[in-house]
N, C-alpha and C positions, 0 to 999 in steps of 0.2 A: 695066318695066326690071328686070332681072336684079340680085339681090345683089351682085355684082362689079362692075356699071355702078352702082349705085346707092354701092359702099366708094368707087368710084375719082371720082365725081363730089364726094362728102363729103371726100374727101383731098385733090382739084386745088384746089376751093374755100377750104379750108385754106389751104394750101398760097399762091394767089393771095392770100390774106386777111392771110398772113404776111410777104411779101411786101411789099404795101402798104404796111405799117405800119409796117416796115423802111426802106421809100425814104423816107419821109416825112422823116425826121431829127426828128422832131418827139419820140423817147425822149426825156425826159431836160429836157423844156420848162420852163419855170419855170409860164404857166399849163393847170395840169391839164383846167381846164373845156374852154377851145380844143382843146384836143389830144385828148380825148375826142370832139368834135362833128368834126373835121376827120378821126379815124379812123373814125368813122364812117359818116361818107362813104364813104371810101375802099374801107371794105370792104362797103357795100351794106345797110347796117344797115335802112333802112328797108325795104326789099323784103322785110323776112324777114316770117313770120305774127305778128301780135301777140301771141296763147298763147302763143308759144315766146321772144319776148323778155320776159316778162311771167315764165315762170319762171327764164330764165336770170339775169335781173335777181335775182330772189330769191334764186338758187344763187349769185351770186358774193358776198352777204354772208357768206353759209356758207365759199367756198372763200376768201373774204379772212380768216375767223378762221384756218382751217386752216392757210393757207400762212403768215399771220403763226406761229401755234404753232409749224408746222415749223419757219421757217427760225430759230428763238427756240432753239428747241431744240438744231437743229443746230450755232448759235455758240455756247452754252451747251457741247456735248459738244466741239466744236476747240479751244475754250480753254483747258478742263480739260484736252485731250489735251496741249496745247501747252505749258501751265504746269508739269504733273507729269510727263512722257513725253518733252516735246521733241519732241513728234509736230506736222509742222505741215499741215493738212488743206486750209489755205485754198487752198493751187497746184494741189489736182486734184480740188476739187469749181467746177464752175459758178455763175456767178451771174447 
């Protein structure tokens, strides 16, 4: 499989995985553990190789300090913008 077959299978798979996880309605559940096991599912978790959920598992400790610091940060600097500027940041960034 070619580079481009091998980007475009990794991006559909995304892509379906994103998908999923979206129709579910399950964002936003009161319990996390169900909603965890039932995205799961959905998006095929066990069929993946055990090495690679075995480090991905270990990376999302990492990326849950990260994104917490980001987005800590990021209300940390709109606030400031907002309180001393009148700058308000929160209508054109995402959440």
């Amino acid at each position: 499989m070619g580079d481009f077959s091998q980007l475009y299978s990794f991006t559909f798979r995304g892509l379906l995985a994103e998908e999923s996880v979206n129709s579910t309605g399950l964002l936003g559940a009161t319990n996390a553990e169900d909603e965890k096991e039932v995205i799961a599912k959905l998006v095929g978790l066990d069929s993946l190789g055990a090495e690679y959920l075995v480090a991905s598992q270990n990376m999302a400790v990492i990326y849950s300090a990260i994104a917490a610091f980001e987005n800590s940060v990021r209300d940390f600097i709109s606030s400031t913008l907002l309180k001393h500027f009148g700058i308000n940041l929160k209508h054109i960034r995402p959440r």
